[in-house]
Structures are given as C-alpha cells and as structure tokens.
C-alpha positions in Angstrom: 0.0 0.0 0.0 0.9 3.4 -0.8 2.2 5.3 2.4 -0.3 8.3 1.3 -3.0 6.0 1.0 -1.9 4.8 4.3 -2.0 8.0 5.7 -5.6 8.9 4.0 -7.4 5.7 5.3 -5.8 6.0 9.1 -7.2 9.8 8.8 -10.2 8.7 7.6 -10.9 6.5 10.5 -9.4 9.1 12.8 -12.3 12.2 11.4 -15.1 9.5 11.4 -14.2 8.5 15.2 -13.6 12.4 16.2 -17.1 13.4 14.9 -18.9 10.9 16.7 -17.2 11.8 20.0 -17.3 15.9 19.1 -21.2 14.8 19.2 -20.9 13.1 22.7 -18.5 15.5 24.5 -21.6 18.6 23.7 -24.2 16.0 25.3 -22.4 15.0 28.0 -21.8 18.9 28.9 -25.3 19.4 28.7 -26.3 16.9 30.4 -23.6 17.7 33.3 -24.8 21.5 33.6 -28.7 20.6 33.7 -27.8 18.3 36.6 -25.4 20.7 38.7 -26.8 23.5 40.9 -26.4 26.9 39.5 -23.6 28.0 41.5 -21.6 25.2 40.4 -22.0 24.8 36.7 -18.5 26.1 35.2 -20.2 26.9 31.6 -19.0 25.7 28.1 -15.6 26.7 28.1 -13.7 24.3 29.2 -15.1 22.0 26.1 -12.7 24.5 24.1 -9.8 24.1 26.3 -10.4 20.5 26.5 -10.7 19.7 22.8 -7.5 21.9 22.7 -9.1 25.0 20.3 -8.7 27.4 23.0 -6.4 29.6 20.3 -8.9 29.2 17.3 -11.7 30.3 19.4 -9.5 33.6 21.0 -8.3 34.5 17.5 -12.2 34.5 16.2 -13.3 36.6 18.9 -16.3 34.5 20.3 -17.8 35.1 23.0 -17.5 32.8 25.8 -21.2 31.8 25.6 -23.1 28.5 25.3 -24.4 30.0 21.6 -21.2 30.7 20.3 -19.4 27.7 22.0 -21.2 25.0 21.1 -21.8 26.4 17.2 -18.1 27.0 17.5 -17.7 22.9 18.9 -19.8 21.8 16.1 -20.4 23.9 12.9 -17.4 26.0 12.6 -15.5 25.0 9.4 -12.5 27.5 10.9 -12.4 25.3 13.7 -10.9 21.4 12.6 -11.8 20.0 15.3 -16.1 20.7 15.0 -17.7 18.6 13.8 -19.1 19.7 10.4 -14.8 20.1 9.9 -14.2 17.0 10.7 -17.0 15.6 8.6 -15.9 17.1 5.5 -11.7 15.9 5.7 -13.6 12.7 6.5 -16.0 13.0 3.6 -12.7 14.5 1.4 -10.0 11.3 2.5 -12.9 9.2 1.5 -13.4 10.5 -1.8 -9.8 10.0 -2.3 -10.1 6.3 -1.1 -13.1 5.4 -3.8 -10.8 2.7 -4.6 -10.0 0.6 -1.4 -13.4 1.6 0.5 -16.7 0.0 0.0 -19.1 1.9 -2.2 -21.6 2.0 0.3 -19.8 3.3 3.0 -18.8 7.0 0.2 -22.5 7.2 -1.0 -23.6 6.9 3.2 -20.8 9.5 3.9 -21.7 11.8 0.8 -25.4 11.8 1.4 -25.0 12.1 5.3 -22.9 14.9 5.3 -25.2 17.0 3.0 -27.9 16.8 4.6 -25.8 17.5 8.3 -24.9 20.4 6.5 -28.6 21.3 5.2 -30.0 21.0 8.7 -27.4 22.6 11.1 -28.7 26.5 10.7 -31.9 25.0 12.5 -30.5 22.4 14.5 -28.5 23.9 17.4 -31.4 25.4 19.4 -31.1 24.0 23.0 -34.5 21.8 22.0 -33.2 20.3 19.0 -29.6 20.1 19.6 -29.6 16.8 21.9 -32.0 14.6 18.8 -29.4 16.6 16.1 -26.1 15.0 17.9 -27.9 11.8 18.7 -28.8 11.4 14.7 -25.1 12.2 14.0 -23.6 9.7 16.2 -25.8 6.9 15.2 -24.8 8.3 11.6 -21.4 7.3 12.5 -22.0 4.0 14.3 -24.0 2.9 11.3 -20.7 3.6 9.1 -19.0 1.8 11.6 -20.8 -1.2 11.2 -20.7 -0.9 7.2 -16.9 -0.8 6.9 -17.1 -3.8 10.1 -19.3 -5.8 8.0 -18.0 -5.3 4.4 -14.6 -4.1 4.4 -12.0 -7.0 3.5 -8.7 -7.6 6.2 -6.5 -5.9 4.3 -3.6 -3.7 5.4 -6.2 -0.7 5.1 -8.3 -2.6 7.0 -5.5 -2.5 9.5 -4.8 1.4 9.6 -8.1 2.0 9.4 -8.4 0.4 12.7 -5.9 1.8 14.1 -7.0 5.2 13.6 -10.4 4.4 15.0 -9.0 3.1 18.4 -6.2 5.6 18.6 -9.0 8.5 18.2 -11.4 6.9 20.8 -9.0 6.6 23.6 -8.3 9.8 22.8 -11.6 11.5 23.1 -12.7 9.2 25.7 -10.0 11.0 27.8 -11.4 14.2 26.6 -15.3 13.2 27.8 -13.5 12.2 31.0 -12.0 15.2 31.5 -15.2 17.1 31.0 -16.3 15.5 34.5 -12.8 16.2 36.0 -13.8 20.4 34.9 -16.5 19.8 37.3 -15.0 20.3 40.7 -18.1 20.1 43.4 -17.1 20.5 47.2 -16.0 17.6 48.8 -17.1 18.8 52.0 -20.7 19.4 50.9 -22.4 16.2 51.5 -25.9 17.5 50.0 -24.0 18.2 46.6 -23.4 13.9 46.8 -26.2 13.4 44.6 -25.0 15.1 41.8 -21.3 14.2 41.7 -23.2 10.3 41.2 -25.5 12.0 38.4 -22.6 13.2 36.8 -20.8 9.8 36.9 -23.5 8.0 35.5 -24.0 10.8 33.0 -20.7 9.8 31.4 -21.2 6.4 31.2 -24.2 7.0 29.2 -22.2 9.7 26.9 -20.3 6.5 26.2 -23.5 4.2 25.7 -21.6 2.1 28.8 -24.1 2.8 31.6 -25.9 -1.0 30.8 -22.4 -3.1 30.1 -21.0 -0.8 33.5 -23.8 -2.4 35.4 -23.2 -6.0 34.3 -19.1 -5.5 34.6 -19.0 -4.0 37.9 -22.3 -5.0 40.0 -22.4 -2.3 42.3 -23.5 1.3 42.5 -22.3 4.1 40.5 -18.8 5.3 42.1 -16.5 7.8 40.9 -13.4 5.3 41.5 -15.4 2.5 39.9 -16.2 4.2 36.9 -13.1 5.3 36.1 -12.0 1.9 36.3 -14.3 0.8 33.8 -13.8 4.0 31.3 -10.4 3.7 31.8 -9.0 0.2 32.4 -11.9 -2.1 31.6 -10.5 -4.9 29.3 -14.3 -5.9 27.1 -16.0 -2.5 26.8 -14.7 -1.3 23.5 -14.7 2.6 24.4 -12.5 1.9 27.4 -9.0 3.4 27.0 -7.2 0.4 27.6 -9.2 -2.2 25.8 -8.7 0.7 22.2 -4.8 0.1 23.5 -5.0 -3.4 23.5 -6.6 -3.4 19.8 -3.9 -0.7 18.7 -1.6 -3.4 19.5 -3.4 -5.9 18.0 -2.9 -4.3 14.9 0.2 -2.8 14.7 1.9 -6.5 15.1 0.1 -7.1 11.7 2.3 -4.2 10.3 6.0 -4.8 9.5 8.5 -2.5 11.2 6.2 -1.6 14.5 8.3 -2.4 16.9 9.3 1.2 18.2 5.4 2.2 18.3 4.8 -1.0 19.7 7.5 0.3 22.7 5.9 3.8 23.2 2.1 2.0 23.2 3.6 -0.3 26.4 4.9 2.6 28.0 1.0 3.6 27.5 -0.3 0.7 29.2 2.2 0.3 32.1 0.8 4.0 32.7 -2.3 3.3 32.9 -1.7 -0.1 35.0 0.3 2.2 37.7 -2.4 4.9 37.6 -4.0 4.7 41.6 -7.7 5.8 40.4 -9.1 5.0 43.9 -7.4 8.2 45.6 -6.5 10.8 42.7 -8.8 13.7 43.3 -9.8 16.3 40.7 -6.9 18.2 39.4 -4.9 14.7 39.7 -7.3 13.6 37.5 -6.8 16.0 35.3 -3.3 15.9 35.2 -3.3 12.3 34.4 -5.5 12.8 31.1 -3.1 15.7 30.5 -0.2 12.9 30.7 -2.8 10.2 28.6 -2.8 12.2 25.5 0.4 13.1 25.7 1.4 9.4 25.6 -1.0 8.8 22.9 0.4 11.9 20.8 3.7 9.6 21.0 2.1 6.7 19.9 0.9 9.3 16.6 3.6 10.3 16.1 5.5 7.2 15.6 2.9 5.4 13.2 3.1 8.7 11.2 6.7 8.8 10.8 7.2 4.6 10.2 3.8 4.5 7.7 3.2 8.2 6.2 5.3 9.9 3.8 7.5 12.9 5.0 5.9 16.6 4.8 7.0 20.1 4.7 6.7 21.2 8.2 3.8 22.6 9.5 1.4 21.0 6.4 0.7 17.6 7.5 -2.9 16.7 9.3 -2.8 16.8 13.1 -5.3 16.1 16.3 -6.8 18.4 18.0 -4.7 18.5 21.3 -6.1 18.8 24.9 -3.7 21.5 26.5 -1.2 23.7 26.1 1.6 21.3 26.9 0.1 19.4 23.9 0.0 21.9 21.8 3.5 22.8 22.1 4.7 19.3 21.7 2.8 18.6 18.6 4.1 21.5 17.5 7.9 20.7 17.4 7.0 16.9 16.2 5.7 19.1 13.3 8.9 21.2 12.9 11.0 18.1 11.6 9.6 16.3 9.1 9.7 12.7 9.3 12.4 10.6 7.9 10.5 7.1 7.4 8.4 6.1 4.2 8.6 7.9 1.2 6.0 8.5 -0.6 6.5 5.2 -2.6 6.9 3.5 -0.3 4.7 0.2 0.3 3.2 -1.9 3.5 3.7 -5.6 2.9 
C-alpha cells in the first residue's frame, strides 16, 4: 500500500471517530450543567480548552457563551476539530479512497454529510440540539458497522483500525475530563447526589451505563467508573481495551516495533495509575499525561507508515492543552524521515 493511501485511510478512521465523540462530549456537557446547581456549573468553556481550540476560538473573537461555543464545537468549518470540519476531511479522504473503500460506506458519507450540513442552521437550538447529535452519532456507528461488515482484512483494514481506536482513547480521555472540569465541594455532603448523576451521565455519553452495570455490579462510584472507562478490558470505548486493539494491529504491520515500545509505556501507565485516591486536578493531570502518551504513539505510526511533509502541512489532532499543543508543535517542525511517498506496506 501506498504510504499516502496509508495515511488517508488511518485519517479517515481518525475524522469519522472524532465526529462521533465531538457529538458526545456537547451531550455530556449538557447533560452535566442541567444536573449541577447553578452556583456550580462552570459553563461551556472548558469543552474548548479540552478539545485543545482554546487559540482558534480567542483568535475569532467568540464570546464565551453557550451560543457561540457549542456552534463554535460543532459547525465552525474555521475550527478542525467541529464537527461539520471533521465531517468534510472525512467525507474528502474518503473521496480520495473510492478505490480501497466500500461503495456504500462513500455514498452513506456523501449523502449524510449534505444533509448534516442542510439542517445545522436550524438544528443547534437547545431543543433540537440533543436529537441533532444523537442522529449524527448513530450516523457514524452505522458507518462503523458498514466498513465492520464489508470491508475486507487488508492492510487498510488494519490502519483504518488503528486510527479508529487511537482517536477513541483519545476523546474518551477528553469526555473524562469534562467531568474532571466539574469540581463540586467535597465537604458538601448534600452536593453527593449530583457528583453520582454526573458519573452516570458519562457512562451513558459513552452508551456504557448497561455493560457498567453487568461488569461491575455495584453502585455508580466515581473510583469504579473510572476503572471501567479507563482500564476495563471488554467494553470497547474503554482506553485500555482501544490500547490493547492498537496493539493488536500494529503486530500485523512490518517495522512496529518502536510504536509498539511507546504504546507499552501507555499501558504500564495506565496499569500504575491509583484511580481509587486521585482527586480532581490529579485527575486532570493524568489525562493531560494520557494524551500526551497517545500523541507519541501518533507520532510514531506517522513517521514509520506516512510519507515525510514540509513542516507545518501535514494533518494533526486536535490537542487537549497547552503542553500538547507545544509538543505537537515541534513533532511538526522536523519532518519525518521514514516512508517515502513510494513506499509500500507488505
């Protein structure tokens, strides 16, 4: 395979994965703000320092309100990370992969995001947003299932996967970190309630409230659940089980074995992570750290499968922080020296 075609089909994956999770982290806010008291809800602006677009959104000159936020988070094509952004390099890498994709899954992408694109003027009003997102990310799981279901093993097959669990962990870490925003009182005990609300709030951002029940048997905890969304080894949106698949498919691929190294050290973080005491900046700290790891991991698939680029042109996730920012940053300032653009996968 073509190390650009490589590089299309892995980005492919990575936009179809990021628009369905855009989708969850605005519902799972929602949810989280109708449920806290009013003195306590800290707004819509963390979800743009979260999804790492805290410069885009400065640099536009939005105001810091729920409007402009969440049309910001999910119809701004200035923005890459919305989601009507992320649709269209999704919609555009697919067009470019007419050849090695199922024809059903480009006419489903096509016709899906023009009429995403038709209904968003009306469609971001607080009492048709939630049904808008909800259509979107069952768009996306249906797409899922077509390239499950169709697609043949290939080696695109295998980047394609690879993109798809590298992106989930990812913004798995992000919808975590949307509860780790919220920082209620520990010494209130009234405010109890809601900090379980909230918990099980994100398991159902993640569809996972039903499969948390039947893995864990007990109540909804804060330590338990991040245990499941983190470490849980059979729900498929848990970061460690996307690890264990990124692994999975990355010994199908010759020359791995450095990216296999950094996607250990991942792991042995995550194993040495003590969930069952961090509080809430700890917590946040640790996703910090996640992505960080996870930016490695990027970084070397990109520069063992894709071919070089000038610096500063090549596609790039949306970071979580400033730290991330910077680092992605100087990854981008030397061009990778692996895989021309001739190169093959065998």
């Amino acid at each position: 395979m073509l190390s650009r075609v490589a590089e299309n089909v892995y980005w492919f994956a990575r936009y179809l994965e990021r628009v369905e999770n855009t989708a969850r982290l605005v519902n799972v806010n929602t949810n989280l703000l109708l449920d806290l008291p009013v003195e306590y809800r800290p707004g819509w602006l963390p979800l743009v320092d979260i999804t790492g677009s805290r410069e885009i959104f400065d640099r536009a000159q939005k105001r810091a309100e729920e409007r402009d936020i969440v049309h910001f988070l999910i119809a701004d094509l200035d923005n890459p990370g919305s989601i009507l952004a992320s649709l269209r390099s999704a919609r555009e890498n697919a067009r470019t992969l007419r050849d090695v994709l199922p024809n059903e899954v480009w006419e489903h992408l096509n016709e899906l995001f023009m009429e995403i694109k038709e209904e968003l003027p009306g469609a971001l009003t607080k009492r048709t947003r939630f049904k808008f997102l909800q259509r979107i990310i069952r768009g996306m799981q249906t797409l899922t299932g077509e390239l499950e279901g169709t697609m043949s093993r290939s080696d695109a097959f295998t980047l394609l996967m690879l993109g798809r669990n590298l992106e989930r962990a990812d913004m798995t870490s992000r919808i975590i970190d949307v509860r780790s925003a919220q920082r209620l009182p520990v010494d209130s005990p009234e405010l109890a309630t809601f900090d379980t609300i909230q918990w099980m709030n994100l398991l159902k951002s993640l569809s996972g409230y039903q499969m948390y029940r039947l893995s864990q048997r007990t109540r909804v905890s804060r330590s338990a659940v991040l245990e499941f969304v983190l470490r849980d080894r059979f729900f498929p949106r848990a970061c460690l089980f996307c690890l264990k698949e990124v692994e999975q498919f990355l010994r199908a691929l010759p020359r791995s074995d450095a990216v296999l190294f950094s996607l250990a050290g991942v792991r042995a973080f995550l194993d040495d992570a003590a969930l069952e005491t961090i509080d809430q900046p700890g917590l946040h700290e640790l996703i910090d750290r996640l992505q960080l790891h996870l930016i490695v991991v990027h970084e070397g698939i990109a520069e063992t499968y894709f071919p070089p680029r000038a610096a500063g042109s090549s596609q790039s996730q949306v970071q979580s922080s400033a730290e991330s920012q910077k680092k992605i940053s100087r990854a981008a300032d030397t061009p990778a020296n692996h895989s021309p653009a001739v190169s093959t996968i065998r």
